[in-house]
N, C-alpha and C positions, 0 to 999 in steps of 0.2 A: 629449326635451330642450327643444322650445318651451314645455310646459307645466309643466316644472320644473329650472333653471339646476341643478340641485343632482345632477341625475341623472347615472351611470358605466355608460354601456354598456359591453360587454361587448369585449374585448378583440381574441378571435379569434371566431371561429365554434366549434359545437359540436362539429363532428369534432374537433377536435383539444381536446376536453378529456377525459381520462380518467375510464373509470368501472369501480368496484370492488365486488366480491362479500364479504360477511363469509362468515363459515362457514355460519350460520343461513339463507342465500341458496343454499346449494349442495349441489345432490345427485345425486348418480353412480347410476342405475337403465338398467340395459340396454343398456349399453356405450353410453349418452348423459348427456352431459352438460349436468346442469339447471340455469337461473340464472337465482332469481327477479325479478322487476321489479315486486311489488309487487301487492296485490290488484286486480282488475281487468283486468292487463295480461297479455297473455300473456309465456310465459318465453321465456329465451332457452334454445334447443337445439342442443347440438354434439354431435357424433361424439368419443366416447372410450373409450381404454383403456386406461388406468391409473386408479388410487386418486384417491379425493375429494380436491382441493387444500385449506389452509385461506387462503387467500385467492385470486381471481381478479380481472385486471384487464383491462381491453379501453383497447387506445391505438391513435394515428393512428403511422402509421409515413411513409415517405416515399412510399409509392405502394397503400397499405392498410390495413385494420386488422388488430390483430395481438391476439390471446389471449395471455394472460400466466399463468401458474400457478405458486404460492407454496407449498412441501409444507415443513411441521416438519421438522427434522434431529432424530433420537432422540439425546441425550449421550452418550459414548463414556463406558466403564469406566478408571475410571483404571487408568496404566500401572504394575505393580506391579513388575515387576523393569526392570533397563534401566540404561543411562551415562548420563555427566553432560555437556552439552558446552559451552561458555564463547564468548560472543558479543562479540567487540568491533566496535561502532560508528562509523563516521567521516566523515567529508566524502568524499573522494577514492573508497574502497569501501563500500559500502551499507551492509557488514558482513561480519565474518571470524569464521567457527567452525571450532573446532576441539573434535571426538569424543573426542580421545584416541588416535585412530587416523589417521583425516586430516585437512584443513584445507581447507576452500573458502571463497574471496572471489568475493564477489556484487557484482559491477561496478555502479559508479555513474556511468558514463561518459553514457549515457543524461538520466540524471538530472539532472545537474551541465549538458549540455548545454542543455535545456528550461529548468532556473533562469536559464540566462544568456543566454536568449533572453528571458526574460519581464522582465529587469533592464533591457536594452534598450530592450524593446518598453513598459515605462513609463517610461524617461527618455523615448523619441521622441516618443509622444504628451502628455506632460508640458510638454513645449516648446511643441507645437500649440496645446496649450492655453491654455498663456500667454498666446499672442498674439491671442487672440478673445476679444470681450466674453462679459464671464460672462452666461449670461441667455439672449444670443443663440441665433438656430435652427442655426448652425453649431457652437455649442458644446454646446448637448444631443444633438447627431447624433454631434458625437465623445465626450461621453461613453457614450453609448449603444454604439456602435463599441467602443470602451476596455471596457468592461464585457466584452461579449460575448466577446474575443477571451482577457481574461485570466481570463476563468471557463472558456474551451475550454481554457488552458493549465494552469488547477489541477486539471480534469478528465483532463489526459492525464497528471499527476505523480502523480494520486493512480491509475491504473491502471497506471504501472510502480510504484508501492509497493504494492499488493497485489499485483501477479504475483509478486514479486522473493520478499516474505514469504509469501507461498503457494508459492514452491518450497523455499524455505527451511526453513519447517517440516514440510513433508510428506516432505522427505531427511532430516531428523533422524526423525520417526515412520517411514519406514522401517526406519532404524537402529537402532529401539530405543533411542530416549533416552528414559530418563523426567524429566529434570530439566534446564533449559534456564537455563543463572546466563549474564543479560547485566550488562557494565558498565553503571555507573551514573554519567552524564556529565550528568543533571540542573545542575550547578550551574557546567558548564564556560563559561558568558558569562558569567558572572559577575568569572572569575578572571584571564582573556586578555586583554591587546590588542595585539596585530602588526601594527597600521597599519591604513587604513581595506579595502582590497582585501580583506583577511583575517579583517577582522572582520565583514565582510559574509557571506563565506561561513559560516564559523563561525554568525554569526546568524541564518542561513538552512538549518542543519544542519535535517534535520528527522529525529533521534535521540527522538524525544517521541512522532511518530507510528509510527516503525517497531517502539520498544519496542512502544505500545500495539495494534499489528497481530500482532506475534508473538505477545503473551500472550492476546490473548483466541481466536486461531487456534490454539494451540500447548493451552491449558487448553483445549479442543471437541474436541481429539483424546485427552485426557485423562492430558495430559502439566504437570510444575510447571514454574513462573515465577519464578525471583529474581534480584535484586539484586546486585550486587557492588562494591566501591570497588574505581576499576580505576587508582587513582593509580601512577605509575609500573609499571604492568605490559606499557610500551612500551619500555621503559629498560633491565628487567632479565631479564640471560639465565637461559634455563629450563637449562642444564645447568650451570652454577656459581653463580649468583645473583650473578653481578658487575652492577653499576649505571654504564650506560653509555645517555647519549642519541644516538643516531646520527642519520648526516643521509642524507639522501634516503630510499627505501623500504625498502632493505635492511639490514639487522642486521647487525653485523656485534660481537661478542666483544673486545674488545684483550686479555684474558686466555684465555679458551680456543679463541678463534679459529672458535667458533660463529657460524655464516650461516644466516639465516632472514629471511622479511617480516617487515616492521617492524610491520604491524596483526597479523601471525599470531601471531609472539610477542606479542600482548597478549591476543589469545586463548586461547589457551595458560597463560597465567600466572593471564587471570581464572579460568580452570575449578582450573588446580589453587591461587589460593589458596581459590576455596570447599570444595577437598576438603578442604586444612590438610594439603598434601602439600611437601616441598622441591625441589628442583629436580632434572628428571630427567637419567637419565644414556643416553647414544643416539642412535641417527643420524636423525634425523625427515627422513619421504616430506616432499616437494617440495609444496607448496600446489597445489590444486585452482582454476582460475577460473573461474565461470560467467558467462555475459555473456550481458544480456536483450537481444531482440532486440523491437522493436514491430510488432504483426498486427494489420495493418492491415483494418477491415472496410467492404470493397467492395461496389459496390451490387451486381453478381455475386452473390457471397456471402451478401447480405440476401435476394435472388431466391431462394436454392435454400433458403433455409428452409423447414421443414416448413409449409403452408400446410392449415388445415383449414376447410373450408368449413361457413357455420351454418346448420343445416336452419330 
Protein backbone atom coordinates (compact mmCIF):
# COMPACT_ATOMS: atom_id res chain seq x y z
CA UNK A 1 0.00 0.00 0.00
CA UNK A 2 3.07 2.56 0.55
CA UNK A 3 4.00 1.98 -3.10
CA UNK A 4 0.65 1.98 -4.53
CA UNK A 5 -2.53 4.05 -2.73
CA UNK A 6 -4.77 2.11 -5.25
CA UNK A 7 -3.90 -1.35 -3.63
CA UNK A 8 -7.01 -3.82 -1.71
CA UNK A 9 -5.42 -6.17 0.44
CA UNK A 10 -7.09 -8.92 1.14
CA UNK A 11 -9.79 -9.11 3.56
CA UNK A 12 -9.33 -12.13 5.92
CA UNK A 13 -6.51 -14.47 5.77
CA UNK A 14 -6.35 -17.66 3.67
CA UNK A 15 -7.80 -20.15 5.88
CA UNK A 16 -10.87 -18.96 5.73
CA UNK A 17 -11.21 -18.78 1.88
CA UNK A 18 -12.74 -21.72 0.15
CA UNK A 19 -11.42 -23.97 -2.26
CA UNK A 20 -12.97 -26.12 -4.88
CA UNK A 21 -12.39 -29.25 -7.11
CA UNK A 22 -14.19 -29.53 -10.67
CA UNK A 23 -14.66 -32.96 -11.82
CA UNK A 24 -11.58 -32.90 -14.05
CA UNK A 25 -9.60 -32.41 -10.56
CA UNK A 26 -11.04 -35.56 -8.99
CA UNK A 27 -10.44 -39.06 -8.78
CA UNK A 28 -11.48 -41.95 -6.56
CA UNK A 29 -8.44 -44.93 -6.94
CA UNK A 30 -8.02 -47.26 -3.95
CA UNK A 31 -10.39 -46.18 -1.58
CA UNK A 32 -8.44 -42.63 -1.66
CA UNK A 33 -9.48 -39.81 -2.48
CA UNK A 34 -7.61 -37.64 -5.22
CA UNK A 35 -7.43 -33.86 -5.61
CA UNK A 36 -5.45 -32.34 -7.98
CA UNK A 37 -3.54 -28.98 -7.30
CA UNK A 38 -2.36 -28.44 -10.42
CA UNK A 39 0.93 -29.53 -12.24
CA UNK A 40 3.88 -29.48 -10.11
CA UNK A 41 2.09 -29.64 -6.70
CA UNK A 42 1.45 -32.52 -5.06
CA UNK A 43 -2.42 -33.78 -4.59
CA UNK A 44 -4.30 -33.74 -2.05
CA UNK A 45 -5.15 -37.22 -0.55
CA UNK A 46 -7.93 -38.53 1.66
CA UNK A 47 -9.32 -41.72 2.75
CA UNK A 48 -12.66 -42.80 0.93
CA UNK A 49 -15.44 -44.86 0.46
CA UNK A 50 -17.89 -43.97 -1.51
CA UNK A 51 -18.20 -42.80 -5.44
CA UNK A 52 -16.30 -40.01 -7.25
CA UNK A 53 -18.11 -36.64 -6.12
CA UNK A 54 -18.77 -34.09 -9.03
CA UNK A 55 -17.73 -31.37 -7.16
CA UNK A 56 -15.50 -30.94 -3.87
CA UNK A 57 -14.92 -28.22 -1.55
CA UNK A 58 -12.50 -27.64 1.34
CA UNK A 59 -13.89 -24.61 4.03
CA UNK A 60 -12.81 -23.22 7.37
CA UNK A 61 -15.33 -24.31 9.93
CA UNK A 62 -15.25 -22.86 13.41
CA UNK A 63 -12.36 -25.02 14.86
CA UNK A 64 -11.21 -26.83 11.45
CA UNK A 65 -11.36 -27.58 8.11
CA UNK A 66 -13.99 -29.42 6.80
CA UNK A 67 -14.39 -31.55 3.14
CA UNK A 68 -17.45 -30.95 1.43
CA UNK A 69 -18.78 -33.45 -1.22
CA UNK A 70 -21.27 -32.55 -4.04
CA UNK A 71 -22.85 -35.97 -5.75
CA UNK A 72 -25.64 -35.41 -9.02
CA UNK A 73 -29.20 -36.58 -7.99
CA UNK A 74 -30.23 -38.96 -10.98
CA UNK A 75 -34.15 -37.53 -12.20
CA UNK A 76 -36.88 -39.39 -10.86
CA UNK A 77 -39.35 -41.24 -13.52
CA UNK A 78 -42.37 -39.32 -13.67
CA UNK A 79 -45.29 -40.46 -11.51
CA UNK A 80 -47.61 -42.25 -13.80
CA UNK A 81 -50.61 -43.07 -11.77
CA UNK A 82 -51.34 -41.18 -8.44
CA UNK A 83 -54.21 -38.28 -6.91
CA UNK A 84 -54.40 -34.96 -7.24
CA UNK A 85 -54.13 -32.74 -3.97
CA UNK A 86 -54.99 -28.79 -3.79
CA UNK A 87 -52.69 -26.35 -1.97
CA UNK A 88 -53.94 -23.26 -0.50
CA UNK A 89 -51.36 -20.77 0.66
CA UNK A 90 -51.61 -18.07 3.37
CA UNK A 91 -50.14 -15.67 5.78
CA UNK A 92 -51.32 -17.34 9.29
CA UNK A 93 -50.58 -21.21 7.72
CA UNK A 94 -47.69 -21.86 5.57
CA UNK A 95 -50.17 -23.82 3.67
CA UNK A 96 -53.10 -26.26 3.71
CA UNK A 97 -53.39 -29.58 1.51
CA UNK A 98 -55.81 -31.45 1.06
CA UNK A 99 -55.47 -35.37 -0.82
CA UNK A 100 -58.75 -36.07 -1.01
CA UNK A 101 -58.48 -38.13 1.76
CA UNK A 102 -56.91 -35.80 4.56
CA UNK A 103 -55.93 -32.41 5.19
CA UNK A 104 -52.64 -31.11 6.79
CA UNK A 105 -51.81 -27.48 7.84
CA UNK A 106 -48.25 -26.69 7.93
CA UNK A 107 -47.96 -23.93 10.71
CA UNK A 108 -46.53 -20.64 10.09
CA UNK A 109 -46.29 -19.71 13.55
CA UNK A 110 -42.54 -19.93 13.43
CA UNK A 111 -42.44 -17.94 10.58
CA UNK A 112 -44.64 -15.13 11.05
CA UNK A 113 -42.69 -14.92 14.51
CA UNK A 114 -38.89 -14.42 12.79
CA UNK A 115 -40.94 -11.65 10.24
CA UNK A 116 -41.78 -9.84 13.12
CA UNK A 117 -38.85 -9.82 14.85
CA UNK A 118 -36.83 -8.62 11.85
CA UNK A 119 -39.80 -5.57 11.44
CA UNK A 120 -38.70 -4.59 14.64
CA UNK A 121 -35.15 -5.21 14.52
CA UNK A 122 -35.21 -2.50 11.38
CA UNK A 123 -37.30 -0.02 12.82
CA UNK A 124 -34.81 -0.14 16.15
CA UNK A 125 -31.71 0.24 14.27
CA UNK A 126 -33.36 2.70 11.77
CA UNK A 127 -33.74 5.04 14.54
CA UNK A 128 -30.03 4.67 15.52
CA UNK A 129 -29.39 5.59 12.73
CA UNK A 130 -30.95 8.62 12.22
CA UNK A 131 -29.36 10.02 14.95
CA UNK A 132 -25.55 9.57 13.84
CA UNK A 133 -23.80 11.34 11.06
CA UNK A 134 -24.07 9.72 7.92
CA UNK A 135 -20.36 9.05 7.09
CA UNK A 136 -19.26 8.75 10.38
CA UNK A 137 -17.10 5.57 12.14
CA UNK A 138 -20.18 4.81 14.37
CA UNK A 139 -22.60 4.86 11.52
CA UNK A 140 -20.57 2.28 9.28
CA UNK A 141 -20.13 0.04 12.49
CA UNK A 142 -23.91 0.02 12.67
CA UNK A 143 -24.64 -0.54 9.32
CA UNK A 144 -22.17 -3.19 9.18
CA UNK A 145 -24.06 -4.64 12.55
CA UNK A 146 -27.53 -4.11 10.60
CA UNK A 147 -26.37 -5.93 7.76
CA UNK A 148 -25.07 -8.94 9.41
CA UNK A 149 -27.92 -9.44 11.72
CA UNK A 150 -30.79 -9.25 9.03
CA UNK A 151 -28.79 -11.45 6.53
CA UNK A 152 -28.75 -14.16 9.77
CA UNK A 153 -32.39 -13.59 9.97
CA UNK A 154 -33.21 -14.18 5.94
CA UNK A 155 -30.96 -17.18 6.52
CA UNK A 156 -33.08 -18.68 9.28
CA UNK A 157 -36.64 -17.82 7.21
CA UNK A 158 -35.25 -19.34 4.36
CA UNK A 159 -34.30 -22.68 6.40
CA UNK A 160 -37.80 -23.03 7.81
CA UNK A 161 -39.05 -22.68 4.21
CA UNK A 162 -37.24 -25.38 2.91
CA UNK A 163 -37.88 -27.71 5.83
CA UNK A 164 -41.54 -26.88 5.96
CA UNK A 165 -41.72 -27.63 1.75
CA UNK A 166 -39.36 -30.53 2.00
CA UNK A 167 -41.91 -32.16 4.36
CA UNK A 168 -44.55 -31.21 2.41
CA UNK A 169 -43.66 -32.66 -0.56
CA UNK A 170 -42.12 -35.77 0.33
CA UNK A 171 -45.91 -36.52 2.41
CA UNK A 172 -47.55 -36.06 -0.85
CA UNK A 173 -44.73 -38.50 -2.90
CA UNK A 174 -45.42 -40.77 -0.15
CA UNK A 175 -48.96 -40.62 -0.90
CA UNK A 176 -48.81 -41.03 -4.39
CA UNK A 177 -49.77 -37.86 -5.67
CA UNK A 178 -48.98 -37.20 -8.93
CA UNK A 179 -50.38 -33.85 -9.56
CA UNK A 180 -50.02 -30.93 -7.09
CA UNK A 181 -52.80 -27.85 -8.25
CA UNK A 182 -51.61 -24.90 -5.89
CA UNK A 183 -53.74 -21.58 -5.72
CA UNK A 184 -52.62 -18.89 -7.59
CA UNK A 185 -52.66 -15.64 -5.34
CA UNK A 186 -49.95 -14.09 -7.59
CA UNK A 187 -52.01 -10.96 -7.96
CA UNK A 188 -53.43 -10.74 -4.32
CA UNK A 189 -51.44 -7.09 -3.47
CA UNK A 190 -52.58 -5.97 -5.98
CA UNK A 191 -56.37 -6.16 -5.06
CA UNK A 192 -56.27 -5.59 -0.89
CA UNK A 193 -56.04 -2.96 1.41
CA UNK A 194 -57.05 -3.61 5.17
CA UNK A 195 -55.07 -0.95 6.77
CA UNK A 196 -51.40 -0.55 7.15
CA UNK A 197 -50.75 -3.60 9.94
CA UNK A 198 -52.37 -5.96 7.32
CA UNK A 199 -50.93 -4.90 4.47
CA UNK A 200 -47.70 -5.26 5.60
CA UNK A 201 -48.23 -8.72 6.44
CA UNK A 202 -50.01 -9.62 3.35
CA UNK A 203 -46.80 -7.75 1.50
CA UNK A 204 -44.54 -9.69 3.36
CA UNK A 205 -46.50 -13.15 2.44
CA UNK A 206 -43.82 -15.00 0.88
CA UNK A 207 -46.64 -17.23 -1.40
CA UNK A 208 -43.78 -16.69 -4.48
CA UNK A 209 -41.16 -18.51 -2.72
CA UNK A 210 -43.06 -21.28 -1.24
CA UNK A 211 -44.90 -21.87 -4.68
CA UNK A 212 -41.31 -21.90 -6.32
CA UNK A 213 -39.96 -24.49 -3.55
CA UNK A 214 -42.67 -26.87 -3.94
CA UNK A 215 -42.56 -26.97 -7.76
CA UNK A 216 -39.14 -27.37 -8.46
CA UNK A 217 -38.95 -30.07 -5.27
CA UNK A 218 -42.20 -31.66 -6.16
CA UNK A 219 -41.09 -31.96 -10.38
CA UNK A 220 -37.36 -33.78 -8.94
CA UNK A 221 -39.52 -36.35 -7.56
CA UNK A 222 -41.27 -36.54 -10.65
CA UNK A 223 -44.42 -35.34 -9.78
CA UNK A 224 -46.85 -32.14 -11.82
CA UNK A 225 -47.14 -28.49 -10.90
CA UNK A 226 -50.22 -26.35 -11.54
CA UNK A 227 -51.95 -23.40 -11.10
CA UNK A 228 -55.46 -22.74 -10.03
CA UNK A 229 -57.62 -19.35 -9.46
CA UNK A 230 -58.43 -20.05 -6.02
CA UNK A 231 -60.98 -16.95 -6.04
CA UNK A 232 -63.55 -17.61 -3.49
CA UNK A 233 -62.58 -21.09 -2.71
CA UNK A 234 -62.41 -19.80 1.06
CA UNK A 235 -66.22 -18.78 0.85
CA UNK A 236 -67.75 -21.55 -0.65
CA UNK A 237 -68.93 -24.74 0.97
CA UNK A 238 -67.61 -28.06 -0.50
CA UNK A 239 -70.92 -29.94 0.45
CA UNK A 240 -73.61 -27.51 -1.00
CA UNK A 241 -71.77 -24.88 -2.88
CA UNK A 242 -73.46 -22.25 -0.81
CA UNK A 243 -71.27 -18.86 -0.76
CA UNK A 244 -70.53 -17.69 2.41
CA UNK A 245 -67.38 -15.57 3.97
CA UNK A 246 -66.86 -16.50 7.54
CA UNK A 247 -65.09 -14.93 10.24
CA UNK A 248 -62.41 -16.18 12.30
CA UNK A 249 -60.71 -19.65 11.15
CA UNK A 250 -63.54 -21.72 11.08
CA UNK A 251 -66.26 -22.50 8.42
CA UNK A 252 -69.02 -22.59 9.30
CA UNK A 253 -72.30 -23.37 6.52
CA UNK A 254 -75.63 -21.08 7.42
CA UNK A 255 -77.29 -23.41 5.00
CA UNK A 256 -76.14 -26.93 5.57
CA UNK A 257 -74.39 -26.25 8.79
CA UNK A 258 -70.96 -27.75 7.41
CA UNK A 259 -67.84 -27.10 9.93
CA UNK A 260 -64.48 -27.16 8.54
CA UNK A 261 -60.97 -24.76 8.54
CA UNK A 262 -61.43 -21.87 6.77
CA UNK A 263 -57.81 -22.44 4.76
CA UNK A 264 -58.94 -26.32 4.43
CA UNK A 265 -61.87 -25.52 2.67
CA UNK A 266 -59.94 -23.57 0.15
CA UNK A 267 -58.04 -26.41 -0.22
CA UNK A 268 -60.38 -28.53 -0.80
CA UNK A 269 -62.35 -26.57 -3.31
CA UNK A 270 -58.93 -25.65 -5.26
CA UNK A 271 -58.17 -29.45 -5.90
CA UNK A 272 -61.73 -30.21 -6.69
CA UNK A 273 -62.31 -27.18 -9.11
CA UNK A 274 -59.02 -28.37 -11.04
CA UNK A 275 -60.77 -31.78 -11.18
CA UNK A 276 -64.30 -29.89 -12.56
CA UNK A 277 -65.99 -31.97 -9.82
CA UNK A 278 -69.20 -30.19 -7.80
CA UNK A 279 -69.41 -30.23 -4.36
CA UNK A 280 -69.13 -33.21 -2.34
CA UNK A 281 -71.43 -34.98 -0.16
CA UNK A 282 -69.73 -36.50 3.56
CA UNK A 283 -68.34 -36.20 6.73
CA UNK A 284 -64.71 -35.05 6.21
CA UNK A 285 -61.64 -36.26 8.85
CA UNK A 286 -60.73 -33.30 11.00
CA UNK A 287 -57.37 -31.47 9.61
CA UNK A 288 -54.13 -32.69 10.34
CA UNK A 289 -51.38 -29.95 11.89
CA UNK A 290 -47.83 -30.19 11.55
CA UNK A 291 -45.90 -27.67 13.45
CA UNK A 292 -42.03 -27.01 12.62
CA UNK A 293 -39.92 -27.04 15.26
CA UNK A 294 -36.20 -25.25 14.82
CA UNK A 295 -32.72 -27.74 15.26
CA UNK A 296 -30.62 -25.98 16.49
CA UNK A 297 -26.81 -26.92 15.52
CA UNK A 298 -24.49 -26.93 18.49
CA UNK A 299 -21.09 -26.81 18.56
CA UNK A 300 -21.56 -30.51 20.35
CA UNK A 301 -23.09 -31.55 17.32
CA UNK A 302 -20.51 -29.86 14.67
CA UNK A 303 -17.73 -31.93 17.02
CA UNK A 304 -19.33 -35.40 16.48
CA UNK A 305 -19.20 -34.93 12.67
CA UNK A 306 -17.67 -37.34 10.81
CA UNK A 307 -13.91 -35.92 10.83
CA UNK A 308 -11.67 -37.49 8.05
CA UNK A 309 -8.24 -36.91 8.38
CA UNK A 310 -5.87 -35.90 4.95
CA UNK A 311 -3.06 -38.20 4.44
Amino acid sequence: RKTDPQTKPPYRRRRYFRVQWKPSAIRVRDGKLILSNGRGNAPLVVPWRWEAPVLVELGWTDSAYELRAVYSRPAAEPVSEGGTAGVDLGEVHLAVVHDGERTLIYNGRELRAKRQYQNKLKARLAAKLSRLQKGSRRWRKLQRSMRKQLRQLDHQIWDILHKQTTTLVSTLHASRVQTVVIGDVRDLRKRVDYGPAANQRIHQMVSGKVRWLITYKAERLGMRVELQDEAYTSQECPRCGCRHKPKGRVYTCPACEFRFHRDGVGAINIRRRYLGRGPVVGVMASPTGVRWHPHQCTRVARDERERIPAV
